[in-house]
C-alpha beads as a LAMMPS data file, in Angstrom:
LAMMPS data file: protein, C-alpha beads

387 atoms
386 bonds

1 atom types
1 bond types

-500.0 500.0 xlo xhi
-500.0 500.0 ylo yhi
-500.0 500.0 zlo zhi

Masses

1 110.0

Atoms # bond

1 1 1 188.205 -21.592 -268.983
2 1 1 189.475 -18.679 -266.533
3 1 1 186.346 -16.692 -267.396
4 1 1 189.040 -13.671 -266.463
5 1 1 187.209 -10.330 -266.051
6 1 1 187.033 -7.661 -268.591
7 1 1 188.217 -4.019 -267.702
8 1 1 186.440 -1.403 -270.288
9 1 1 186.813 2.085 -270.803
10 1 1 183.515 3.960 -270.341
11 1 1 184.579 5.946 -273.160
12 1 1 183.940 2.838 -275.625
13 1 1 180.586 2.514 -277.479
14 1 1 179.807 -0.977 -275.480
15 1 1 179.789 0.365 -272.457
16 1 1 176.510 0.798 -271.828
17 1 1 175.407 -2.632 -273.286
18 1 1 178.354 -5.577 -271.541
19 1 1 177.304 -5.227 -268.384
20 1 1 179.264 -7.727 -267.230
21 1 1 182.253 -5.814 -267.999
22 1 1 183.970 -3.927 -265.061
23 1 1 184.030 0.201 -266.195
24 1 1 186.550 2.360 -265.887
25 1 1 188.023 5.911 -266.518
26 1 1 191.092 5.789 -268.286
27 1 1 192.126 9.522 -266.934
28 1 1 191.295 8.219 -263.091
29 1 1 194.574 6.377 -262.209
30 1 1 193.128 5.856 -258.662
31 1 1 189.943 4.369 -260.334
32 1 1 191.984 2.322 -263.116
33 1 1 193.821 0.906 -260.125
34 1 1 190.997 -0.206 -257.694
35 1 1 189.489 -1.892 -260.767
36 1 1 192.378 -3.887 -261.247
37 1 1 192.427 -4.998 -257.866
38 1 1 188.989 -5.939 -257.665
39 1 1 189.214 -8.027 -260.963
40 1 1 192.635 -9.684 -259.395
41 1 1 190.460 -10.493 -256.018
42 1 1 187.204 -11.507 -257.696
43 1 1 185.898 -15.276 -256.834
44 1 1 185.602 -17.891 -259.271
45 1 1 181.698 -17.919 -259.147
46 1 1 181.216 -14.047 -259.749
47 1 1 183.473 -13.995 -262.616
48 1 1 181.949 -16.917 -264.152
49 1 1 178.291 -15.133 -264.069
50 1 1 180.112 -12.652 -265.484
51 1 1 181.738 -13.943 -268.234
52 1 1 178.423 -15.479 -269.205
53 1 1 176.508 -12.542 -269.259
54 1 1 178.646 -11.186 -271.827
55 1 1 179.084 -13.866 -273.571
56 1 1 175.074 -14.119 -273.770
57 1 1 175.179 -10.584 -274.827
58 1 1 177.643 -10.978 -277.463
59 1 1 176.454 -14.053 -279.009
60 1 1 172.818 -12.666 -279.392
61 1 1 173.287 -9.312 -280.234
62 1 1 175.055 -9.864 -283.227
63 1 1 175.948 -8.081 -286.822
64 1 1 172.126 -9.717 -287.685
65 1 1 170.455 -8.545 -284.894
66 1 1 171.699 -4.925 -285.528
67 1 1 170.925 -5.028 -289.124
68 1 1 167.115 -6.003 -288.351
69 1 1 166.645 -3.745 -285.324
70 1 1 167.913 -0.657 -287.529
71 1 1 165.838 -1.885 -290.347
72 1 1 162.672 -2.066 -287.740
73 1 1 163.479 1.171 -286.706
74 1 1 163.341 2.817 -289.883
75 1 1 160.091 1.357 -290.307
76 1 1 158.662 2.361 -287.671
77 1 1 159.623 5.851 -288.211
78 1 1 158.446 5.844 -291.408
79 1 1 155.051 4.720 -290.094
80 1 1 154.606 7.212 -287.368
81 1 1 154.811 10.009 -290.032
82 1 1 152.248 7.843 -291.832
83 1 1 149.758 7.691 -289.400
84 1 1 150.441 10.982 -287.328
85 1 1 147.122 12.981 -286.787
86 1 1 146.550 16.416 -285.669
87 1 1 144.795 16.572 -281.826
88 1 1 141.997 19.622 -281.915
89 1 1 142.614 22.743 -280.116
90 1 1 140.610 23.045 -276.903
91 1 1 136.660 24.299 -278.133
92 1 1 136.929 26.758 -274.839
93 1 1 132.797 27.317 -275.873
94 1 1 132.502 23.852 -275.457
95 1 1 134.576 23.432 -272.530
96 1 1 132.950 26.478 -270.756
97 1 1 129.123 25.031 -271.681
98 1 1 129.770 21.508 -270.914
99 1 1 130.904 22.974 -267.465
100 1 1 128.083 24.972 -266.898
101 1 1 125.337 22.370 -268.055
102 1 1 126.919 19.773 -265.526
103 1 1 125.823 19.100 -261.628
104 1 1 129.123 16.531 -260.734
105 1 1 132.462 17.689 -261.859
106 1 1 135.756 15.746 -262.144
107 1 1 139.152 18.038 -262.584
108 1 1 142.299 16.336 -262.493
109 1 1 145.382 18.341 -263.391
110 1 1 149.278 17.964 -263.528
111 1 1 151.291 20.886 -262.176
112 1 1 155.346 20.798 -263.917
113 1 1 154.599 21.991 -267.605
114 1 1 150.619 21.953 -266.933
115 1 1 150.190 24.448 -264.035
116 1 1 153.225 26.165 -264.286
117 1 1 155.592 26.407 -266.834
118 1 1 159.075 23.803 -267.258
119 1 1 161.819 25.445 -265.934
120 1 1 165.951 24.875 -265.927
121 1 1 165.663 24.402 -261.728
122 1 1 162.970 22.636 -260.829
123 1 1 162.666 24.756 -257.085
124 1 1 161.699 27.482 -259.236
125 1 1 158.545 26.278 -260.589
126 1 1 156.496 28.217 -258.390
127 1 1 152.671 28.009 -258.420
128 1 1 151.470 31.693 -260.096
129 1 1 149.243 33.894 -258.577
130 1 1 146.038 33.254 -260.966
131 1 1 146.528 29.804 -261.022
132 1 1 146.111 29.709 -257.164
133 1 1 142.675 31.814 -257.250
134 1 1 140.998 29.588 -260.223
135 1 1 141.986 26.533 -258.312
136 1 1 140.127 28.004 -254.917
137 1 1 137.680 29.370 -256.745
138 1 1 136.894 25.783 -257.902
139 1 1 137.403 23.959 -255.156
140 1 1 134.844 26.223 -252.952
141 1 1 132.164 24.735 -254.878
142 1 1 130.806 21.526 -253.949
143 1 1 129.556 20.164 -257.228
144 1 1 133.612 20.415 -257.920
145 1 1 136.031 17.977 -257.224
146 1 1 139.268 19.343 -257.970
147 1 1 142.805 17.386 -257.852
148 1 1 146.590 17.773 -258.639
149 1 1 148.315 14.881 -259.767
150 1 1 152.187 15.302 -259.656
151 1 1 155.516 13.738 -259.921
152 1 1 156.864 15.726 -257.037
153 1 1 157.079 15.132 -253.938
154 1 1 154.452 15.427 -250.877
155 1 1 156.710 17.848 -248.861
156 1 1 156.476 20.315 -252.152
157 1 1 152.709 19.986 -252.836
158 1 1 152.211 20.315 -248.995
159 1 1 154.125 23.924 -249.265
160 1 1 152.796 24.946 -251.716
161 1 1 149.038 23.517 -252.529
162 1 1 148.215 22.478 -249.419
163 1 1 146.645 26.054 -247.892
164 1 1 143.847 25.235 -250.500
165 1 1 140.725 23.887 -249.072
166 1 1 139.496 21.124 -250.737
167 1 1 141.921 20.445 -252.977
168 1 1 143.305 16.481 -253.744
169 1 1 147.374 15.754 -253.902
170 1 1 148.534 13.114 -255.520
171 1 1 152.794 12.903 -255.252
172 1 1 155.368 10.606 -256.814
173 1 1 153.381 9.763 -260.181
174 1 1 150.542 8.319 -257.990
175 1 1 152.222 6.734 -255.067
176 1 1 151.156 8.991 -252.340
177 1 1 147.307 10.348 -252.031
178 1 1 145.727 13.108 -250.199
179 1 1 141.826 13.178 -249.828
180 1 1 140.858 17.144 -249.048
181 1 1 140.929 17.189 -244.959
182 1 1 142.954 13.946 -244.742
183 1 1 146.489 12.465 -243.794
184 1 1 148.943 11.432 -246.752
185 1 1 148.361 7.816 -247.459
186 1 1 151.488 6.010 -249.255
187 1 1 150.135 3.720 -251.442
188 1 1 153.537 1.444 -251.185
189 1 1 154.008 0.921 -248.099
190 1 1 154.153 -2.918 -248.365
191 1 1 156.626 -2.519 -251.457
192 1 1 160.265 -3.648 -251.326
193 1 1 162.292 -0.555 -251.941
194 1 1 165.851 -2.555 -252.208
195 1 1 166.014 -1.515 -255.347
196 1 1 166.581 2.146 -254.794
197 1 1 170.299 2.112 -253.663
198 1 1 171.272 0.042 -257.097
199 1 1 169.487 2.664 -258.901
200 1 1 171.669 5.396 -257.422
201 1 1 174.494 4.088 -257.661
202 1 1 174.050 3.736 -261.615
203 1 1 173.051 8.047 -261.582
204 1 1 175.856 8.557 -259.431
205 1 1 177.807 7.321 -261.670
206 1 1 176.521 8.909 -264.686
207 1 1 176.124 12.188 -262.452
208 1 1 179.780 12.330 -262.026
209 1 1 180.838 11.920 -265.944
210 1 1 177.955 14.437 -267.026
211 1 1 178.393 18.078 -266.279
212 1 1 175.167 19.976 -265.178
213 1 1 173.489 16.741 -264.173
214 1 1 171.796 16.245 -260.964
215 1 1 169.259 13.383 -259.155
216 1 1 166.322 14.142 -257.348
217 1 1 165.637 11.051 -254.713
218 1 1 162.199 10.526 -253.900
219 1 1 160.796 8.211 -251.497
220 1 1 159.346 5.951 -253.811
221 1 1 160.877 6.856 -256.892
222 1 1 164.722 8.180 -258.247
223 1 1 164.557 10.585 -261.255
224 1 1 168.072 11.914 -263.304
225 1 1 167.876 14.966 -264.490
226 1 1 169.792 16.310 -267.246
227 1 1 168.372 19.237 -268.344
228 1 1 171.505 21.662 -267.553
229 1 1 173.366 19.728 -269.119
230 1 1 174.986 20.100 -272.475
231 1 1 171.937 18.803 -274.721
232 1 1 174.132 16.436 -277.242
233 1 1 176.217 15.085 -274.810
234 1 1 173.252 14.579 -272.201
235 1 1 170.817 12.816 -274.865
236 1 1 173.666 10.472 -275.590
237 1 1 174.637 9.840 -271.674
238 1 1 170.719 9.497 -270.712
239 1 1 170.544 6.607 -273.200
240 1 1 173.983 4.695 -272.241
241 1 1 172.375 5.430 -268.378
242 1 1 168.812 3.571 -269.581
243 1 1 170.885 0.596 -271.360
244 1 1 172.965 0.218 -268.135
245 1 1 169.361 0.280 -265.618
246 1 1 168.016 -1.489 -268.068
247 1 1 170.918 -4.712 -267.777
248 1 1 171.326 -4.206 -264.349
249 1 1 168.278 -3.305 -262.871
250 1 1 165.379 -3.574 -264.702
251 1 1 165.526 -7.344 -266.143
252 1 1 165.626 -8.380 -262.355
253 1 1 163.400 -5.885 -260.271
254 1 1 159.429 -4.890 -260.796
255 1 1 160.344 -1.389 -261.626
256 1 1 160.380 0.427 -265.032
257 1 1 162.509 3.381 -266.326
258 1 1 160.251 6.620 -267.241
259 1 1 161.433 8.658 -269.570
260 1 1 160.374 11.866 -269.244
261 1 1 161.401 15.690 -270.262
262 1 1 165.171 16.037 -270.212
263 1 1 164.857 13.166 -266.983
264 1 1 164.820 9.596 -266.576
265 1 1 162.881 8.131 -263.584
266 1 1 163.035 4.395 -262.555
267 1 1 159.518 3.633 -260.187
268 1 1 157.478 0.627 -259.340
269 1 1 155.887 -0.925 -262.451
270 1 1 153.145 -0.880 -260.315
271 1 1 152.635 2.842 -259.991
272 1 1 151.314 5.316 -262.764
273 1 1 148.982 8.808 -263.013
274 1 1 146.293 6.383 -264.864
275 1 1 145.556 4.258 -261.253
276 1 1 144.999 7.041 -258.886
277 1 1 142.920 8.634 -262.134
278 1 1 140.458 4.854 -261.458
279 1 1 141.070 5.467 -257.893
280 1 1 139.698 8.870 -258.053
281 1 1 136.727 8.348 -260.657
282 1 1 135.408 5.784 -258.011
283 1 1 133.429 2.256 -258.615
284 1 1 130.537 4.824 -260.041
285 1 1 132.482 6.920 -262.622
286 1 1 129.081 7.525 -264.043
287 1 1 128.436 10.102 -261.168
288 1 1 130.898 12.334 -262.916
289 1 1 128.680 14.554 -265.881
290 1 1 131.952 16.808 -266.812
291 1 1 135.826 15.338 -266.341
292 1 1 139.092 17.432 -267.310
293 1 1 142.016 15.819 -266.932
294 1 1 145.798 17.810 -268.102
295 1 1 148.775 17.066 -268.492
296 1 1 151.830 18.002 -270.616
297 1 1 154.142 14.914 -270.310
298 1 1 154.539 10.632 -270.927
299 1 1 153.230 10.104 -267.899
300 1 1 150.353 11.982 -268.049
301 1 1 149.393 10.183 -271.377
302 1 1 148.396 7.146 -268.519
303 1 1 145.569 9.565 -267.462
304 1 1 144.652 9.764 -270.705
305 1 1 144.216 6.110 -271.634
306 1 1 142.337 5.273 -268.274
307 1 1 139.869 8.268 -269.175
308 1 1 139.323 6.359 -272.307
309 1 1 138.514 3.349 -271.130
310 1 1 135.882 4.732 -268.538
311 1 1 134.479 7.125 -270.710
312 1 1 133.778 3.823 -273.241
313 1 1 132.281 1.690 -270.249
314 1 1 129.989 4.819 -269.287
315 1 1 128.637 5.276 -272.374
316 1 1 127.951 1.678 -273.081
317 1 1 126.049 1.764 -269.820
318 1 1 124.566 4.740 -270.570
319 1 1 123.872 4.953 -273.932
320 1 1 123.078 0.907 -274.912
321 1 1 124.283 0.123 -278.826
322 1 1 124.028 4.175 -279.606
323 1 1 126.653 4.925 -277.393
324 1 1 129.619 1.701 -277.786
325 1 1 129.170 2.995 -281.558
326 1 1 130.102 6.773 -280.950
327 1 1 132.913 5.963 -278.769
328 1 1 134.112 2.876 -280.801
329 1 1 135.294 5.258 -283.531
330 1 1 137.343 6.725 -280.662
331 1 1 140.204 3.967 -280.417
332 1 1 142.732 6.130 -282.506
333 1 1 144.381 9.401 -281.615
334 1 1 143.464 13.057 -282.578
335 1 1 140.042 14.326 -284.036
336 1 1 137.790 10.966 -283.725
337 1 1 138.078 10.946 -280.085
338 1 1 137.215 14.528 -279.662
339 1 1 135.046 14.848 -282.470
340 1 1 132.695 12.391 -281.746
341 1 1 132.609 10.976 -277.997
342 1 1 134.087 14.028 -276.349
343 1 1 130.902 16.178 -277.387
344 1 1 128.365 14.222 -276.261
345 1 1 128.010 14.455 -272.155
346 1 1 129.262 12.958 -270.086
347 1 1 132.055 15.350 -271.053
348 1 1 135.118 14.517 -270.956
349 1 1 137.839 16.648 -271.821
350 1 1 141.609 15.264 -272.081
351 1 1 144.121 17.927 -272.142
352 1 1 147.488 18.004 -273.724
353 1 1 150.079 20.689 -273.535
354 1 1 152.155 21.028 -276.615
355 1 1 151.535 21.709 -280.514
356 1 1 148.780 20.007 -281.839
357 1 1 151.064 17.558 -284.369
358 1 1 152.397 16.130 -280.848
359 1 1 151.644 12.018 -280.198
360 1 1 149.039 11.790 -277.736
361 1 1 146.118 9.976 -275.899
362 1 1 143.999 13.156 -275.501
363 1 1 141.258 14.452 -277.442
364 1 1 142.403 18.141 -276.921
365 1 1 145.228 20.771 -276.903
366 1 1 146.345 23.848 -275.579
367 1 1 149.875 25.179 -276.616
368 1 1 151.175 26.018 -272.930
369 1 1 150.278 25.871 -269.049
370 1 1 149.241 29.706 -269.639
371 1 1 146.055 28.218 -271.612
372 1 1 145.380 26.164 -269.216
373 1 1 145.568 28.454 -266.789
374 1 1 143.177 30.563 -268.594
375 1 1 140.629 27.845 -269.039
376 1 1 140.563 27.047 -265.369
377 1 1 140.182 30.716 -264.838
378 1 1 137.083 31.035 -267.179
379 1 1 135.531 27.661 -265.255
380 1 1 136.009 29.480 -262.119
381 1 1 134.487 32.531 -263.533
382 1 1 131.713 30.897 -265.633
383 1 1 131.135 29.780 -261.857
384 1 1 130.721 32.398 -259.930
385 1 1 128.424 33.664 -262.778
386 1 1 126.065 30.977 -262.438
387 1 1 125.819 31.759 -258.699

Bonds

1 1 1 2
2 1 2 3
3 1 3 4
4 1 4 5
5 1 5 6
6 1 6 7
7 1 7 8
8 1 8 9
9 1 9 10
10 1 10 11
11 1 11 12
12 1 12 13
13 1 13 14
14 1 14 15
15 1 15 16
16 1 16 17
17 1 17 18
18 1 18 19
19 1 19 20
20 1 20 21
21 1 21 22
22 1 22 23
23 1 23 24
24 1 24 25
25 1 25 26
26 1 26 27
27 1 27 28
28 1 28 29
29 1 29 30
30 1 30 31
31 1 31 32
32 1 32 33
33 1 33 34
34 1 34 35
35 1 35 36
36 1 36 37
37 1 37 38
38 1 38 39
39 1 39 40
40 1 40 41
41 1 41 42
42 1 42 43
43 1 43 44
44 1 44 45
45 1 45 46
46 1 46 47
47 1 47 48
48 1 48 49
49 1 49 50
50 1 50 51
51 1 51 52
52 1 52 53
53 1 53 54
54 1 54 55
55 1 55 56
56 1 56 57
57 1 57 58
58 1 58 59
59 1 59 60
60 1 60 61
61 1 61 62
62 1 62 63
63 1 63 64
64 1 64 65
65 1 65 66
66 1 66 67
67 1 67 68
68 1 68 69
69 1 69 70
70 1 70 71
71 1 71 72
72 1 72 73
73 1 73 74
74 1 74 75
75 1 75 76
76 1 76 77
77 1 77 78
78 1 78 79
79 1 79 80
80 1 80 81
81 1 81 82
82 1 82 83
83 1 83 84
84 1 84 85
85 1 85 86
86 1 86 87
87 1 87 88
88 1 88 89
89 1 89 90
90 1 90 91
91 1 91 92
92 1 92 93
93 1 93 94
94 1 94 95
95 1 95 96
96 1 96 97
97 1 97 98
98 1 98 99
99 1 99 100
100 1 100 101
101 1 101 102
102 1 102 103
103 1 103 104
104 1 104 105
105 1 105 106
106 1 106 107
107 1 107 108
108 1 108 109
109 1 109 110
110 1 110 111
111 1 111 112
112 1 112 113
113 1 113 114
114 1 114 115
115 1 115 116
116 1 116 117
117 1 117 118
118 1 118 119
119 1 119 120
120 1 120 121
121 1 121 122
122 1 122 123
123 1 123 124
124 1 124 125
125 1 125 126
126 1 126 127
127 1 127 128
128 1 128 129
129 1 129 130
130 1 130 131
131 1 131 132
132 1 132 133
133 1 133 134
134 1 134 135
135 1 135 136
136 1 136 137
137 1 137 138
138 1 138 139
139 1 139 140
140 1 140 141
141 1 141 142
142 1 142 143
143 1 143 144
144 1 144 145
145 1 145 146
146 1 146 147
147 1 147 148
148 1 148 149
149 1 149 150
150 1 150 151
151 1 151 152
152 1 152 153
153 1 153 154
154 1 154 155
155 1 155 156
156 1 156 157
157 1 157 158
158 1 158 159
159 1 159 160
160 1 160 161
161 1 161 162
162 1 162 163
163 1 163 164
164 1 164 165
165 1 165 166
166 1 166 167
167 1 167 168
168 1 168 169
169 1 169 170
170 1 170 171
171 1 171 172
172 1 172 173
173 1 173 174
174 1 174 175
175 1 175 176
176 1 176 177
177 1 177 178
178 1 178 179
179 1 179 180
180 1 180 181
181 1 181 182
182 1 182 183
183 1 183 184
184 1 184 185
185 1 185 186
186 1 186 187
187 1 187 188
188 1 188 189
189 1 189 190
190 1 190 191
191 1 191 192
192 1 192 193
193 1 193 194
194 1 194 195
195 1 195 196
196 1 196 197
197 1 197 198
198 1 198 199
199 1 199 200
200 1 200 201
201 1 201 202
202 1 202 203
203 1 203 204
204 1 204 205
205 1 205 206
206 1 206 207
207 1 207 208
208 1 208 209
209 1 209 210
210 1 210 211
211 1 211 212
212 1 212 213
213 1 213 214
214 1 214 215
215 1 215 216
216 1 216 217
217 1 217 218
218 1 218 219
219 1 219 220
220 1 220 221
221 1 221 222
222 1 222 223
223 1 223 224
224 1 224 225
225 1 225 226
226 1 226 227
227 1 227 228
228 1 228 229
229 1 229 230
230 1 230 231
231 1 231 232
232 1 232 233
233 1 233 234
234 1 234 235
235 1 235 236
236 1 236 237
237 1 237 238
238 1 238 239
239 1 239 240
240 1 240 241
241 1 241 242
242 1 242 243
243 1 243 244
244 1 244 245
245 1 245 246
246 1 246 247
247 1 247 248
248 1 248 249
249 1 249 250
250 1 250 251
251 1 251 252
252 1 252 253
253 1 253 254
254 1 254 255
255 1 255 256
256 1 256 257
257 1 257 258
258 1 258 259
259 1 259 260
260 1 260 261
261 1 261 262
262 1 262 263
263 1 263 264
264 1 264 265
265 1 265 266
266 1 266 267
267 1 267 268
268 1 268 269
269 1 269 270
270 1 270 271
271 1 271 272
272 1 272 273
273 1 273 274
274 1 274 275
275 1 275 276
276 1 276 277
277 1 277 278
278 1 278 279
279 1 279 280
280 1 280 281
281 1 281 282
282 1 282 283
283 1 283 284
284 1 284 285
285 1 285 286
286 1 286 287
287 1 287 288
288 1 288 289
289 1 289 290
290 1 290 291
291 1 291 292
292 1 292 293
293 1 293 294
294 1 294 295
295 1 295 296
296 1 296 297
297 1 297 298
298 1 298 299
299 1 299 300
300 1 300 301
301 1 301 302
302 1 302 303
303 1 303 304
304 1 304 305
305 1 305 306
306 1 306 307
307 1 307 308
308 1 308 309
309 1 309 310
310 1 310 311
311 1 311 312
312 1 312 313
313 1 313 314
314 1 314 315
315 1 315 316
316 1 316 317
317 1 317 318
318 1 318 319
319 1 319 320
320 1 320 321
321 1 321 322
322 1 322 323
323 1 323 324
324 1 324 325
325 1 325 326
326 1 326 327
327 1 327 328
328 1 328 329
329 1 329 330
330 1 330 331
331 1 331 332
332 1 332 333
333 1 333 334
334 1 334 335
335 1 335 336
336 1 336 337
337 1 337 338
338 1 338 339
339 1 339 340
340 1 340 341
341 1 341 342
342 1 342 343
343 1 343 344
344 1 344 345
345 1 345 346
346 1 346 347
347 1 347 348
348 1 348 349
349 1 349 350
350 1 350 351
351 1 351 352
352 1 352 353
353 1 353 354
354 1 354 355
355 1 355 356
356 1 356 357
357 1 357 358
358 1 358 359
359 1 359 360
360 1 360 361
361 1 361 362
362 1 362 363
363 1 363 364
364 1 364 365
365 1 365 366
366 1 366 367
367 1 367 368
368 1 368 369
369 1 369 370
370 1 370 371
371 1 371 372
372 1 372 373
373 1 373 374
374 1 374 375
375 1 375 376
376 1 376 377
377 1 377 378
378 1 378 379
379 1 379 380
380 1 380 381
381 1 381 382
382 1 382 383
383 1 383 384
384 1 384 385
385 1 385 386
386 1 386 387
């Protein structure tokens, strides 16, 4: 009837799931001691909603529950090896003759693990040399519109994209735009951001108790990165960090946790890569004869879907009953989408970076941002050829 708090070690397996439970670090005597005082101190009210939460927790999340979800689990493992399908390497003769035999082009690209390679610090991931010529190479041309769709930050595609003349930015996973020769627009700017100071509390918490871990604040977005960390121990604190946003934050806020390459990243639910992809293609995505669109990542695989979808409305307009029957074959993954659709123009080619048994909305891969890279290189030089 006291509904008296509960103190729990951090160190304990439920951790991560009673969040109703106040935390603590046995070895932090100062900590152990504040946490006592503010359980002492607490209201009746806030220990009540408390005590309920858990006891919601507990009584649904039983020795049942665990059975089935493992049991689901295994299933759905089992199934994924079932059905996995191999995605096509990139046709570069293809590529290079759908390019050539097009008037209106369409490129959208990520840059981390697209343009430039993943690295340890993510300061370091510098734009190279060639990439920098293909993309101004490509932009010069009219018939081109070119486009980098990131998860970083405006100030870092300013520095170091935003010399190139007619070149689109797109920062924060699609919640800042730049049109070539315009002003940032912040597609947000009417969004509550309250949420943002929960959020960082939770990292800074799991910052502190994970060595090598840092978080990157954004002004829309908070991502956790764990990459320097010790890879075990990091997997296992990323997923106690998702249960605890997910309790805490999630259930009560319109955002969404994004789980991305050694990083988690909680944003609006109402911002993703595929939107500014629609934005982009415009009300007349038929304009568009030739569309490439890479990325290497989860949230890339949003560009991918929206692609999809377009392509299939284009070619039903397009093509009458001929065409809804060469893209209907095209709802799976792998070799039906690029086999079929993705020859027949409109091209559109949807890029993955990664090995070719790798889950994935795209039609094609290339095994690293060198190939693509390379490909841009040979569009820009295919080109200048043609003029």
């Amino acid at each position: 009837d006291k509904h008296s708090p509960l103190l729990l070690s951090e160190f304990t397996g439920t951790a991560g799931s009673v969040s109703g439970a106040i935390q603590i670090n046995p070895w932090d005597y100062q900590g152990v001691a504040q946490a006592i005082d503010t359980a002492l101190r607490m209201g009746p009210d806030e220990k009540k909603v408390r005590y309920k939460e858990m006891y919601r927790h507990v009584m649904n999340h039983d020795a049942q529950y665990w059975a089935s979800t493992v049991i689901q689990d295994l299933r759905a493992t089992v199934l994924a090896g079932q059905s996995s399908s191999v995605t096509p390497k990139l046709d570069m003769a293809l590529f290079v003759k759908g390019f050539k035999a097009s008037k209106r082009r369409m490129i959208m690209l990520d840059y981390d693990g697209t343009l430039t390679p993943i690295t340890n610090i993510p300061a370091q991931a510098l734009p190279p040399t060639e990439m920098l010529e293909a993309l101004r190479a490509l932009c010069a041309d009219p018939r081109n519109f070119v486009s980098v769709i990131s998860g970083r930050d405006r100030a870092f595609l300013e520095l170091h994209l935003g010399d190139i003349e007619g070149l689109a930015l797109s920062g924060e996973h699609g919640s800042f735009i730049r049109y070539p020769g315009g002003e940032w627009i912040n597609l947000l700017a009417e969004m509550d951001m309250s949420w943002k100071d929960e959020v960082l509390s939770i990292f800074e918490f799991y910052t502190e108790r994970t060595v090598g871990a840092t978080i990157e604040a954004k002004e829309t977005s908070i991502t956790w990165h764990f990459r320097n960390a010790d890879p075990e121990y990091g997997e296992f604190q990323a997923k106690e960090c998702m249960n605890h946003l997910e309790n805490s934050v999630v259930s009560k806020r319109p955002v969404e946790i994004l789980v991305g390459k050694k990083c988690l990243e909680v944003r609006p639910i109402s911002v993703n890569k595929g939107e500014i992809v629609k934005r982009l293609m415009g009300a007349k995505p038929k304009q568009w004869d030739f569309v490439v669109c890479a990325g290497d990542d989860k949230t890339d695989e949003d560009m991918f879907r929206s692609l999809r979808t377009i392509k299939r409305s284009v070619a039903g307009n397009t093509s009458g009953e001929e065409g809804l029957n060469a893209v209907s074959t095209s709802v799976g993954m792998g070799t039906n989408w690029s086999s079929m659709s993705m020859r027949l123009p409109p091209y559109y080619f949807t890029i993955t970076v990664g090995p070719p048994d790798k889950r994935s909305a795209a039609a094609w891969h290339v095994s690293s941002s060198h190939d693509v890279v390379e490909a841009l290189m040979l569009l820009a030089a295919s080109n200048n050829n043609a003029e």
